[in-house]
N, CA, C and O of each residue as an XYZ file, in Angstrom:
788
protein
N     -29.729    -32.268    106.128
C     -29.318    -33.656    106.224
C     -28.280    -33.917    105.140
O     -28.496    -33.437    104.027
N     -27.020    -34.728    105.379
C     -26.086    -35.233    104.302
C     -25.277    -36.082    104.880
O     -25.383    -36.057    106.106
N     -24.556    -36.778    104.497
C     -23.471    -37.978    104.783
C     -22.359    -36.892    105.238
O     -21.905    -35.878    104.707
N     -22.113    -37.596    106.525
C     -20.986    -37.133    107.270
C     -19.969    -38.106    107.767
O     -18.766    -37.846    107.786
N     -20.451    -39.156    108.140
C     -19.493    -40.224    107.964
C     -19.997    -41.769    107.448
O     -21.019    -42.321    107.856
N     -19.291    -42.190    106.715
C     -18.846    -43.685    105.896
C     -18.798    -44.745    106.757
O     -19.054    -44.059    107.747
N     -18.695    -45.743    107.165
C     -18.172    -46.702    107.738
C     -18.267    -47.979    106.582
O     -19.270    -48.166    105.893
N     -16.955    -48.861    106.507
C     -16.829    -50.008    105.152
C     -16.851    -51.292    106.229
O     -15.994    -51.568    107.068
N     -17.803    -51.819    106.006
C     -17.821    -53.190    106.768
C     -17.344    -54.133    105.406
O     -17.471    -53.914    104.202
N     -16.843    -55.079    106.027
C     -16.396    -56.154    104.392
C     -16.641    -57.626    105.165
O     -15.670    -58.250    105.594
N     -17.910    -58.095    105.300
C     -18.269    -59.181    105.814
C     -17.209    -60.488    105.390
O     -16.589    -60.172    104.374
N     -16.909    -61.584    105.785
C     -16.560    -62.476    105.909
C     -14.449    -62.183    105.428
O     -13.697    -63.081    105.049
N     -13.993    -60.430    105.675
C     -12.555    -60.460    105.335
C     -12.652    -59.210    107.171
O     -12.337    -59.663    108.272
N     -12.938    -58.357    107.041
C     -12.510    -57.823    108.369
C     -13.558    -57.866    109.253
O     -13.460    -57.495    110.423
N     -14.779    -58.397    108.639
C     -15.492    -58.512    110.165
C     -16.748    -60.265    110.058
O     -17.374    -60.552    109.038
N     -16.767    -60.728    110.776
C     -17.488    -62.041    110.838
C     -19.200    -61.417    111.097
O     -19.543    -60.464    111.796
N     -20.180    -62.472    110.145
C     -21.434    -61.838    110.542
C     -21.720    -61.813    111.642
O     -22.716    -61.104    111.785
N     -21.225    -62.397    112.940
C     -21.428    -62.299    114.583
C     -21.592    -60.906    114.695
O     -22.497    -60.390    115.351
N     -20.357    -60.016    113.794
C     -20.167    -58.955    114.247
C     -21.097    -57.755    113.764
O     -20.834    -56.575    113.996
N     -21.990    -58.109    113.206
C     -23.335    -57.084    112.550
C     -24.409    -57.951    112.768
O     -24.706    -58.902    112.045
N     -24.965    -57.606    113.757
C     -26.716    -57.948    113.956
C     -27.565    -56.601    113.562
O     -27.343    -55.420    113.299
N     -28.741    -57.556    113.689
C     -29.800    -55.880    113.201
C     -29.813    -54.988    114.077
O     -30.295    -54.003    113.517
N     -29.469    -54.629    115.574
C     -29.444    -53.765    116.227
C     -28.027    -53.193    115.886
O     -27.903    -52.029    116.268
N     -26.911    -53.725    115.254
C     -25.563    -52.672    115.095
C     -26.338    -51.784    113.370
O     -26.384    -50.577    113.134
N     -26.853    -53.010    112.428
C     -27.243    -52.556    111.591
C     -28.675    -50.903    111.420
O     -29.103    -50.067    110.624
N     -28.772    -51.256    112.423
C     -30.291    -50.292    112.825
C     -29.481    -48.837    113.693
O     -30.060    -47.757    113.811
N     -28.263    -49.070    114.155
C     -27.708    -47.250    114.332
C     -27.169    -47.178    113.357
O     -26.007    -47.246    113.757
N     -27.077    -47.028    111.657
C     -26.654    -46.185    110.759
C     -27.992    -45.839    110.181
O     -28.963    -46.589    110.077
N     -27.888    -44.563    109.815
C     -29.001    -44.144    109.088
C     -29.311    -44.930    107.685
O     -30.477    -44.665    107.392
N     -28.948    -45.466    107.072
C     -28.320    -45.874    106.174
C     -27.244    -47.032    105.666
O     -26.038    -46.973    105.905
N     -27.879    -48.071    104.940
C     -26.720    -49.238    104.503
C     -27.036    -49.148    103.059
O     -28.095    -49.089    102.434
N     -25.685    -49.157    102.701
C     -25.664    -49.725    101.174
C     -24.914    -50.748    101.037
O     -23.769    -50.816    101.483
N     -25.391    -51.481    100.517
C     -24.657    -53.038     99.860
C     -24.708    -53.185     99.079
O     -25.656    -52.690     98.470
N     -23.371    -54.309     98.108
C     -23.189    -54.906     96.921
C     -22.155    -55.554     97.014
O     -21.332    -55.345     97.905
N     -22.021    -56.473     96.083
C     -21.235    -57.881     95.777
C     -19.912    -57.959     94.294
O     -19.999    -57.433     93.185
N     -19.103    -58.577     94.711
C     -18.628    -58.676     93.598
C     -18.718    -60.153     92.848
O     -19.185    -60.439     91.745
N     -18.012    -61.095     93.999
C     -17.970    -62.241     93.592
C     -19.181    -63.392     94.699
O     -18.968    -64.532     95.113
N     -20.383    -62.520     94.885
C     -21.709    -63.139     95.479
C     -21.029    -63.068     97.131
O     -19.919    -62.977     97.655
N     -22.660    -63.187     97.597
C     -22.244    -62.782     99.422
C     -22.050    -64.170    100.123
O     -21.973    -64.245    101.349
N     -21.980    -65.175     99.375
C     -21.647    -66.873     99.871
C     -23.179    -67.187    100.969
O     -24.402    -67.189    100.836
N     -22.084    -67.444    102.131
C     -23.000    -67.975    103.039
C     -23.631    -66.939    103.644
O     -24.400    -67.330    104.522
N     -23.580    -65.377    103.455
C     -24.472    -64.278    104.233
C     -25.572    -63.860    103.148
O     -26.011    -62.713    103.235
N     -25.969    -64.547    102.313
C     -26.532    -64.157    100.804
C     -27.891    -64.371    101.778
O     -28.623    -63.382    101.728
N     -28.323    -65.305    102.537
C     -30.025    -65.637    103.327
C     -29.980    -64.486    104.746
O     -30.727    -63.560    105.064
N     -28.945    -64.963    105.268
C     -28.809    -63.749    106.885
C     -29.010    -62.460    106.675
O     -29.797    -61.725    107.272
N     -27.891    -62.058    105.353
C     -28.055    -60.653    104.938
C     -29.372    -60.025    104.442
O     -29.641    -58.836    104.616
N     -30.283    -61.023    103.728
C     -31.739    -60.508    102.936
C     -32.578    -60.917    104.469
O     -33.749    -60.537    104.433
N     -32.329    -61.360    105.305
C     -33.198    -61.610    106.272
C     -33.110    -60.376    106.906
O     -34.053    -59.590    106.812
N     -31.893    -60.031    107.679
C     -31.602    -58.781    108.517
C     -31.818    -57.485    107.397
O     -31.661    -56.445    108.037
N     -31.984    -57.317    106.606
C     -32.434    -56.868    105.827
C     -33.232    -55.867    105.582
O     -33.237    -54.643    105.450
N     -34.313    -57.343    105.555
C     -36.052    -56.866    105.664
C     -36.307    -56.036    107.034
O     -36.800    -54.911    107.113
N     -35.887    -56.804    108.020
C     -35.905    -56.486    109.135
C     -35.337    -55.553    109.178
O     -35.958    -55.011    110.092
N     -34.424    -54.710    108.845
C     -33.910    -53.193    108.766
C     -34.963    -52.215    108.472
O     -35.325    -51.142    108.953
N     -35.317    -52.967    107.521
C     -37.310    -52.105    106.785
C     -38.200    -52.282    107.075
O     -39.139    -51.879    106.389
N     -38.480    -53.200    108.612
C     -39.837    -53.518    109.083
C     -39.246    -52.098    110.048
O     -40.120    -51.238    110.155
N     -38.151    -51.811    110.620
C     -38.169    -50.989    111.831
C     -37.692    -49.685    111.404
O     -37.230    -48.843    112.174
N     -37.837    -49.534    110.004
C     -37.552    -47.881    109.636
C     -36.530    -47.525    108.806
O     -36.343    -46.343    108.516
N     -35.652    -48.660    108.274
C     -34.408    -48.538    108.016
C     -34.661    -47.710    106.163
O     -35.683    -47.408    105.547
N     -33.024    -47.590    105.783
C     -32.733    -47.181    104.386
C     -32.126    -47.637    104.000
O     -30.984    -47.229    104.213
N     -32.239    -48.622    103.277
C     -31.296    -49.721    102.341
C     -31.129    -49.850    101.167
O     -32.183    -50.070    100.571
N     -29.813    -49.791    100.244
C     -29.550    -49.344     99.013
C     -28.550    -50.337     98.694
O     -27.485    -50.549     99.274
N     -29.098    -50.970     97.589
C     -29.063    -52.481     97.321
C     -28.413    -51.463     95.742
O     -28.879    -50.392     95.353
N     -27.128    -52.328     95.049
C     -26.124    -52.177     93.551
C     -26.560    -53.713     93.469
O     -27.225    -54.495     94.149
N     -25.821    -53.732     92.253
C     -25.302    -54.936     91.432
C     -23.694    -54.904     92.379
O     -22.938    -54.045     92.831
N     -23.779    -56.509     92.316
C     -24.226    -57.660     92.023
C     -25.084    -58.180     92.970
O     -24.827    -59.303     93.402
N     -25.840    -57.718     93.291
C     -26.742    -57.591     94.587
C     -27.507    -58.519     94.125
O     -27.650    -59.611     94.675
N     -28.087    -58.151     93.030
C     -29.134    -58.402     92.271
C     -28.908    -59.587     91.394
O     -29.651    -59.563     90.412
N     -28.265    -60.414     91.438
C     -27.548    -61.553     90.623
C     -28.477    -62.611     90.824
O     -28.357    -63.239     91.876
N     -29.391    -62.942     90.022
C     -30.317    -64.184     90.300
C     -29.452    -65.449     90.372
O     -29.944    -66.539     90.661
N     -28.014    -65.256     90.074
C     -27.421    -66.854     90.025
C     -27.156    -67.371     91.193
O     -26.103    -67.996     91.319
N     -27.830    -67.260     92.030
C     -27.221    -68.022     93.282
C     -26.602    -67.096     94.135
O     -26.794    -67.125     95.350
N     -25.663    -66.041     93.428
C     -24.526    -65.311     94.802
C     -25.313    -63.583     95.015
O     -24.877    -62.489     95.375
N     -26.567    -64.069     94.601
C     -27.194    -62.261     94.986
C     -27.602    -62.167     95.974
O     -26.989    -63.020     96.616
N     -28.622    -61.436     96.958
C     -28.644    -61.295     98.156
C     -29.679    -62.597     98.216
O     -29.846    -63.120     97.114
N     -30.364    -63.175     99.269
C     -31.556    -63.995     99.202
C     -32.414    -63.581    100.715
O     -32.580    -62.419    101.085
N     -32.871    -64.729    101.421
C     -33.500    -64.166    102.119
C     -35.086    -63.444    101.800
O     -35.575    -63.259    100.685
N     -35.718    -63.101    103.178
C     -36.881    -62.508    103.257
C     -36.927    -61.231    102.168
O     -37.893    -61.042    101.428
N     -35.845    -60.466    102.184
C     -35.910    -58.915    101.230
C     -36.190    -59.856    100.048
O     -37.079    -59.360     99.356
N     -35.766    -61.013     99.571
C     -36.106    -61.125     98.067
C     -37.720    -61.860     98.352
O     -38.864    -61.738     97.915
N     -37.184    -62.453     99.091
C     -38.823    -63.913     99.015
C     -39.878    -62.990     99.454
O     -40.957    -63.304     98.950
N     -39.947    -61.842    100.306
C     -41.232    -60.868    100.352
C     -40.905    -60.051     99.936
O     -41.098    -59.073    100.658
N     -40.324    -59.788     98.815
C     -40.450    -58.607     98.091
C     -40.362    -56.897     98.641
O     -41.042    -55.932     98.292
N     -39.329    -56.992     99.549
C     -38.710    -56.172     99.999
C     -37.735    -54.656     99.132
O     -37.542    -53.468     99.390
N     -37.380    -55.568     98.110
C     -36.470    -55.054     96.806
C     -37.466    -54.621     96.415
O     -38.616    -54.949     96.709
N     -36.851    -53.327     95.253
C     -37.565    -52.416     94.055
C     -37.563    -53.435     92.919
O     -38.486    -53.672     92.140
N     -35.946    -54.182     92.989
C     -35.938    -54.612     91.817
C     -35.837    -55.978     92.390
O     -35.175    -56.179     93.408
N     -36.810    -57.427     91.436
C     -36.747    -58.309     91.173
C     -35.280    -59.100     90.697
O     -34.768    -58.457     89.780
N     -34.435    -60.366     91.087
C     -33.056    -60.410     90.971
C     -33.727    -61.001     89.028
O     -34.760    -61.339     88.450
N     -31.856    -60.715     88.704
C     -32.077    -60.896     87.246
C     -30.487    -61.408     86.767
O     -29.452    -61.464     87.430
N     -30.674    -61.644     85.783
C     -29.095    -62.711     85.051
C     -28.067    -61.699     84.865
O     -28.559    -60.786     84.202
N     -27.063    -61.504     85.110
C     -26.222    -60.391     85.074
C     -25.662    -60.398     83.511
O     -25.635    -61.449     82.871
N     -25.340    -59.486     83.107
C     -25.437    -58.369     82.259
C     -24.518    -57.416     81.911
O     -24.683    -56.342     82.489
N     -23.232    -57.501     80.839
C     -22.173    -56.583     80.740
C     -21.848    -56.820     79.099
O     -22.582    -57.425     78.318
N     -20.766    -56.287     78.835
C     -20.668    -56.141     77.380
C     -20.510    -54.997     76.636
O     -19.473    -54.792     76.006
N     -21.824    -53.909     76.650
C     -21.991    -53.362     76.090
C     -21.937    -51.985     76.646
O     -22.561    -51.735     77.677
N     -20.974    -50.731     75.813
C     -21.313    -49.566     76.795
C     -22.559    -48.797     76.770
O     -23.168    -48.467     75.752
N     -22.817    -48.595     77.733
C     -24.436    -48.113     77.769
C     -24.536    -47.101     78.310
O     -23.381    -46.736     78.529
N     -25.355    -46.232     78.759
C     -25.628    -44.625     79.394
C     -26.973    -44.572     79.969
O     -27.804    -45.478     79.903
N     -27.152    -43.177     80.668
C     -28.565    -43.139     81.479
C     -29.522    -42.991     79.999
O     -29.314    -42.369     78.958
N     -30.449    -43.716     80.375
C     -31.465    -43.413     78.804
C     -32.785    -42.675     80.046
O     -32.664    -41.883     80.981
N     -34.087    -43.470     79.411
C     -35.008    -42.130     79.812
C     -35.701    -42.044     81.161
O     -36.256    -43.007     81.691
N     -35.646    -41.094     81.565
C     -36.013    -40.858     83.293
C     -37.564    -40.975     83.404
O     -38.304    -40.827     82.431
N     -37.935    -41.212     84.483
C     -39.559    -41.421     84.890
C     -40.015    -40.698     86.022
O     -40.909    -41.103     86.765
N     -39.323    -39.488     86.173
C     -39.516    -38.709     87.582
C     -38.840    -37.610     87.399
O     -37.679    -37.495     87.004
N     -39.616    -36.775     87.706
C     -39.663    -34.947     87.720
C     -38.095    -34.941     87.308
O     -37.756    -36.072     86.960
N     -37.065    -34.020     87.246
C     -35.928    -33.872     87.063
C     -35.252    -32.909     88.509
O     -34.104    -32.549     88.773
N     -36.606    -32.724     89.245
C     -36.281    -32.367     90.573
C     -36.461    -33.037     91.919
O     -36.553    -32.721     93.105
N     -36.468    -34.278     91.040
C     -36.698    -35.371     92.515
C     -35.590    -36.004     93.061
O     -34.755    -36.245     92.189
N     -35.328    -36.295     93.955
C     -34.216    -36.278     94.745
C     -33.445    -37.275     94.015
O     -32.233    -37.164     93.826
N     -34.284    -38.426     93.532
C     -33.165    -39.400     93.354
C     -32.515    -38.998     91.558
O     -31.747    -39.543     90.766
N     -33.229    -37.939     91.576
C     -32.243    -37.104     89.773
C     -32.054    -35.843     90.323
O     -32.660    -34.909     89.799
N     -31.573    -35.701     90.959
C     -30.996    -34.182     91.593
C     -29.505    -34.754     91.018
O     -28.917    -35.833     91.086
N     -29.227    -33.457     90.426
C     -27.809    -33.309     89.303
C     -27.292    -34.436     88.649
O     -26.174    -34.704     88.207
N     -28.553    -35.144     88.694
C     -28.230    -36.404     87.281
C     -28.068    -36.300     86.015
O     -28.795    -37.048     85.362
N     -27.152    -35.428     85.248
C     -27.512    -35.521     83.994
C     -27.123    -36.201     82.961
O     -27.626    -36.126     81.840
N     -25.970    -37.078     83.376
C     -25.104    -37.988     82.383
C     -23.934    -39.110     83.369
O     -23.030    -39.069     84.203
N     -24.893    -40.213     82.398
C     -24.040    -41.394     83.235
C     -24.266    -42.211     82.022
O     -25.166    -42.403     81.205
N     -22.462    -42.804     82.379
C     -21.865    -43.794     80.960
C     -21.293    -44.843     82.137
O     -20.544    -44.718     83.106
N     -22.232    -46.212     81.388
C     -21.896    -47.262     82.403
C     -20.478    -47.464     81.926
O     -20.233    -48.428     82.652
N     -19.174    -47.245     81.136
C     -18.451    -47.875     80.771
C     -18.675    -49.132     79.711
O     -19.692    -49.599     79.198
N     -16.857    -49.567     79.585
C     -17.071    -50.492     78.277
C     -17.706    -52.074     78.553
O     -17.811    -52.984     77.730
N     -18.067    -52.070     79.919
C     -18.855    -53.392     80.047
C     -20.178    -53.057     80.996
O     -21.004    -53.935     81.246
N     -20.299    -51.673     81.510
C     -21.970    -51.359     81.549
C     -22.881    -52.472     82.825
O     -24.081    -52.726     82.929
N     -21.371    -53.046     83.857
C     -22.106    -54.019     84.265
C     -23.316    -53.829     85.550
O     -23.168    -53.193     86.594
N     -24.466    -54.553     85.123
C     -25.834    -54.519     85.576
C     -26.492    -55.707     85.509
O     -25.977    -56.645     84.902
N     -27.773    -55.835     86.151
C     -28.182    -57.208     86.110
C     -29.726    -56.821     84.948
O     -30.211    -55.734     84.633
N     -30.152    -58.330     84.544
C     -31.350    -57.848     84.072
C     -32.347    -57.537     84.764
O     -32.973    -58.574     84.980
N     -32.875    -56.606     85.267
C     -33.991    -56.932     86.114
C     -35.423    -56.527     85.940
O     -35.551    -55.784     84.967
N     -36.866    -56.852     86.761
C     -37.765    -56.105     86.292
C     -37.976    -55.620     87.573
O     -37.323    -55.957     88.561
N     -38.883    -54.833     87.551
C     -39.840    -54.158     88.954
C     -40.132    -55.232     89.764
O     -40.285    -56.415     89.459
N     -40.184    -54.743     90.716
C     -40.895    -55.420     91.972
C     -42.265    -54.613     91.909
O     -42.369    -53.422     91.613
N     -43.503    -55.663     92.310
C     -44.676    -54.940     92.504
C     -44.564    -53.980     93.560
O     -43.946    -54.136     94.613
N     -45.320    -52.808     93.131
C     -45.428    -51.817     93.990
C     -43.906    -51.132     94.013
O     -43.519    -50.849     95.146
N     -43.173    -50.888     93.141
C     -42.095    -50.044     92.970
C     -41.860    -49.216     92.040
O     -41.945    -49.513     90.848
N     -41.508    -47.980     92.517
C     -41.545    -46.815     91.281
C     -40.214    -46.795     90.726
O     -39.129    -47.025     91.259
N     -40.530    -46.464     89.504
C     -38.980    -46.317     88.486
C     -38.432    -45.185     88.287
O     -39.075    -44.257     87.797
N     -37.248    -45.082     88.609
C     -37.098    -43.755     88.420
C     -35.871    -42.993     87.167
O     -35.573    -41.824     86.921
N     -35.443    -44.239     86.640
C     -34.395    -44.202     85.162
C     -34.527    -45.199     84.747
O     -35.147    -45.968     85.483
N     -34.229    -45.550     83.899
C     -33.386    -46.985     83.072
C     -32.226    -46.660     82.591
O     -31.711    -45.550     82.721
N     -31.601    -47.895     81.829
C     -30.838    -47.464     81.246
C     -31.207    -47.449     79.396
O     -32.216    -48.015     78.977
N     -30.186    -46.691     78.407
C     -30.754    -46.642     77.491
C     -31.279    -48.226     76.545
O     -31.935    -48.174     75.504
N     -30.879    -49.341     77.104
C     -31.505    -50.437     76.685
C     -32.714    -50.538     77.156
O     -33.408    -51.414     76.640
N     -33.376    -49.628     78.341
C     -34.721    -49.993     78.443
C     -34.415    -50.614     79.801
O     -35.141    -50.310     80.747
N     -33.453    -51.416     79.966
C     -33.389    -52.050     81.752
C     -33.935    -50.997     82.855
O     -33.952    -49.778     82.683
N     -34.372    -51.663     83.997
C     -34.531    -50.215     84.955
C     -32.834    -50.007     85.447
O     -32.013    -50.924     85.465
N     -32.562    -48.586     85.826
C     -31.163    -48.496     86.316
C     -31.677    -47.883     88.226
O     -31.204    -48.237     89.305
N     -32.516    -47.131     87.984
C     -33.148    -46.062     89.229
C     -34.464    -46.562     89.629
O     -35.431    -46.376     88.890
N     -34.580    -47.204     90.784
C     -36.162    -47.816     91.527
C     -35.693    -47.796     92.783
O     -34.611    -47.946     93.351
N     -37.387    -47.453     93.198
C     -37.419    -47.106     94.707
C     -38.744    -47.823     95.489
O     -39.699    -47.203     95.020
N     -39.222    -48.721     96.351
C     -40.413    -48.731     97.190
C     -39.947    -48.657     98.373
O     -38.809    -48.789     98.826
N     -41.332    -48.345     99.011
C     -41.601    -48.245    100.364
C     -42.038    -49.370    100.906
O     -43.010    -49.870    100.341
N     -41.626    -49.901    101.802
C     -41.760    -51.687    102.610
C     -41.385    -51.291    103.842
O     -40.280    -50.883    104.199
N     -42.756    -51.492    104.715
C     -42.403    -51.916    106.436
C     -42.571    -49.955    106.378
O     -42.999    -49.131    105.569
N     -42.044    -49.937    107.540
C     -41.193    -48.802    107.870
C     -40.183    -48.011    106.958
O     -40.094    -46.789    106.844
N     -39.565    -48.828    106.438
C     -38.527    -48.311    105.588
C     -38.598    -48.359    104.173
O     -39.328    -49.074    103.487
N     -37.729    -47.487    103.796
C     -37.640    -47.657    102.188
C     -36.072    -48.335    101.123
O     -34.924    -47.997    101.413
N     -36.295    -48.982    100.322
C     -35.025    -49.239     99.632
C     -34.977    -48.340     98.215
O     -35.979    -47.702     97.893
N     -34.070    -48.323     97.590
C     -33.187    -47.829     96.799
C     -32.713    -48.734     95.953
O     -31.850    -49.326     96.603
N     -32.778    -49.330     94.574
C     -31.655    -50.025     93.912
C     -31.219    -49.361     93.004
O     -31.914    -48.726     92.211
N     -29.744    -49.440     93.010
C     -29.434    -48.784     91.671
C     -28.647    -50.060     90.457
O     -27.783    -50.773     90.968
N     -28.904    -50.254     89.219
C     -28.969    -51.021     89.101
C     -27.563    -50.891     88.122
O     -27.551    -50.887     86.891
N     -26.392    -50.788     89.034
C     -25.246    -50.429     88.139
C     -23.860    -50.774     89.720
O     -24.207    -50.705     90.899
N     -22.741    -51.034     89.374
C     -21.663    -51.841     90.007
C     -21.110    -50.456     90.454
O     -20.842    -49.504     89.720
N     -20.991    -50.541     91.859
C     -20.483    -49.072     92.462
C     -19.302    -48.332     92.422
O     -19.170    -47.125     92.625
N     -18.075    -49.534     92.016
C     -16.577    -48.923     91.980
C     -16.734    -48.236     90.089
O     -17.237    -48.654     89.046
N     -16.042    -47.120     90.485
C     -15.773    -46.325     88.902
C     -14.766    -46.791     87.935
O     -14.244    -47.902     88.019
N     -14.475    -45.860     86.937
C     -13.487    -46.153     85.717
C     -12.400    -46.293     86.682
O     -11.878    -47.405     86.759
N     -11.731    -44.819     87.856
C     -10.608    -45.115     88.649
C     -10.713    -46.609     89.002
O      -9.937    -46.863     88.080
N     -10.922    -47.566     89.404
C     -10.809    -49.017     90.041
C     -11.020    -49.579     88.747
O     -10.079    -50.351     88.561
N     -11.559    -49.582     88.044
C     -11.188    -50.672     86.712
C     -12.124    -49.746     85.388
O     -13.285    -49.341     85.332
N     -11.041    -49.686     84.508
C     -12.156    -48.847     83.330
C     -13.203    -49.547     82.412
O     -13.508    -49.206     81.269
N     -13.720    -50.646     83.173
C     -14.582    -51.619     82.401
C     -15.822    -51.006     83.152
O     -16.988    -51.234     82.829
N     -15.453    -50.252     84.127
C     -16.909    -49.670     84.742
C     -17.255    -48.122     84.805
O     -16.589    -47.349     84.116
N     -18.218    -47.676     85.564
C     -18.869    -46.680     84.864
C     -17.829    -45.615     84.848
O     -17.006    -45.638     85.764
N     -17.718    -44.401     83.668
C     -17.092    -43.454     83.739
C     -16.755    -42.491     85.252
O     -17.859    -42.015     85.511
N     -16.195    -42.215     85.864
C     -16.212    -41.342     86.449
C     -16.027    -39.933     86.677
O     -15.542    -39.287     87.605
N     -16.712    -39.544     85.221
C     -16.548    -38.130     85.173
C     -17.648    -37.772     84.778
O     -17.875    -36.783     84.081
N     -18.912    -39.040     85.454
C     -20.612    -38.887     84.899
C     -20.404    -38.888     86.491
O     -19.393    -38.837     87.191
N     -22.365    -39.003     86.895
C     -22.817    -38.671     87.714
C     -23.206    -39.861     88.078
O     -24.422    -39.957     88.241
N     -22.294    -41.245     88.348
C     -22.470    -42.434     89.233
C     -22.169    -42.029     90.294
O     -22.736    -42.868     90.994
N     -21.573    -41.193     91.140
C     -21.469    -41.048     92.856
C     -22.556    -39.991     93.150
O     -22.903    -39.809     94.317
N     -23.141    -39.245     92.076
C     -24.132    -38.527     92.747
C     -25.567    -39.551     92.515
O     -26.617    -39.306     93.111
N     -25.441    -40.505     91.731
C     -26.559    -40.977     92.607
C     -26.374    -41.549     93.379
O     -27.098    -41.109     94.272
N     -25.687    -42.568     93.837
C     -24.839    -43.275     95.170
C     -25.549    -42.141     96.431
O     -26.457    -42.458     97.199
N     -24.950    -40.962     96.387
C     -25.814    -39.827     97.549
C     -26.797    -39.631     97.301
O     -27.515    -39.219     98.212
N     -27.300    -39.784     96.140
C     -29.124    -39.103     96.280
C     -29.940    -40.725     96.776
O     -30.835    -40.887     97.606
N     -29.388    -41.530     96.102
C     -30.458    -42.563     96.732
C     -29.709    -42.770     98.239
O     -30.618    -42.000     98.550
N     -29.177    -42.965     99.115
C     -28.767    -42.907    100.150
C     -29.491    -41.947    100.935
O     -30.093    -42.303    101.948
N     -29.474    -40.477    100.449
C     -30.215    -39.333    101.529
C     -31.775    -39.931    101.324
O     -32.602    -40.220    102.189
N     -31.875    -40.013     99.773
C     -33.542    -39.902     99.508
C     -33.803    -41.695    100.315
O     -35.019    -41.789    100.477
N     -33.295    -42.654    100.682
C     -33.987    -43.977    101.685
C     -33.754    -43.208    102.721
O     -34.778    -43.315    103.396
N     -33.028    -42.492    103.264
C     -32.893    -42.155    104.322
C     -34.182    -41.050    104.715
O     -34.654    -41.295    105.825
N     -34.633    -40.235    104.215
C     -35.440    -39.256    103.880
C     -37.327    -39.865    103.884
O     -38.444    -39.419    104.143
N     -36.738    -41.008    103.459
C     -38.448    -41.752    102.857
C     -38.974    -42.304    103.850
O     -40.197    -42.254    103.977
N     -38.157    -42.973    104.806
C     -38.311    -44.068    105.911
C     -39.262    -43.503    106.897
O     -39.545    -42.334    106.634
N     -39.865    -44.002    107.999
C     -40.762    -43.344    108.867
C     -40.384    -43.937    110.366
O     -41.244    -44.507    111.037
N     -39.582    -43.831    110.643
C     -39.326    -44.498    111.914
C     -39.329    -43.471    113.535
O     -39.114    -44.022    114.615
């Protein structure tokens, strides 16, 4: 099993939410989402269709600013039933930060060839805590979680708790000559992998 093809949906600039219901959402093995400047008016539809991705088997892999308790993070059923690993939290930058200490074998999928990640000179992440019933699987070296995973419904999610574009797209974010795109693929295969559908 591995990623063979990508598809970039960019809700409300090349495609209208008409154009993704949970049955277009339910043939990819796999969704990952995140925000830059909050998901507006798809912030309730999106956490609704969501859940519902994970009542019927799905793998969903939720970044920052996903996770933005201010209003523009995802909302919806995934947050209000606790669908998410991670609980939303106040966002969080400033400081450069790195992977600090892991909580899972060093051969588990979601740290398969993890060995060094530098969030960059603003490290941006949200604060967050666990969701009940979710395993941790890094932080970062402040102690935040960076790596969490539960199982909900059918399906499983993934958060990683770090902004997905690299130093190439702006050098205020994570290095890209660490291992931010290999977890991007390990949590992607490993929801995909966990799910039971």
């Amino acid at each position: 099993m591995g990623i063979t093809r990508i598809e970039l949906v960019r809700l409300g600039h090349s495609e209208s939410w008409d154009d993704f219901p949970v049955e277009r959402m339910l043939s990819y093995d796999a969704i990952l989402t995140w925000c830059d400047s909050g998901y507006s008016t798809y912030a309730k539809p999106l956490g609704d269709s969501l859940a519902t991705v994970m009542d019927r088997g799905g793998a969903v892999v939720i970044t920052t600013f996903a996770t933005n308790a201010k209003g523009n993070g995802l909302q919806g059923r995934f947050i209000e039933e606790g669908y998410s690993a991670m609980k939303l939290g106040k966002q969080i930058d400033g400081t450069n930060l790195r992977l600090g200490k892991t909580h899972l074998d060093p051969t588990h999928p979601l740290l398969f060839k993890v060995e060094r990640f530098e969030g960059g000179g603003d490290s941006f992440r949200s604060n967050v805590k666990l969701q009940e019933g979710a395993v941790l699987a890094a932080e970062w070296d402040d102690g935040i979680p960076l790596i969490a995973y539960k199982q909900c419904g059918a399906g499983c999610n993934v958060m990683l708790n770090y902004f997905p574009p690299d130093s190439t797209a702006d050098n205020r974010c994570w290095d890209s000559d660490t291992d931010g795109w290999q977890m991007l693929v390990n949590a992607l295969l490993f929801a995909m992998s966990s799910r039971t559908r």
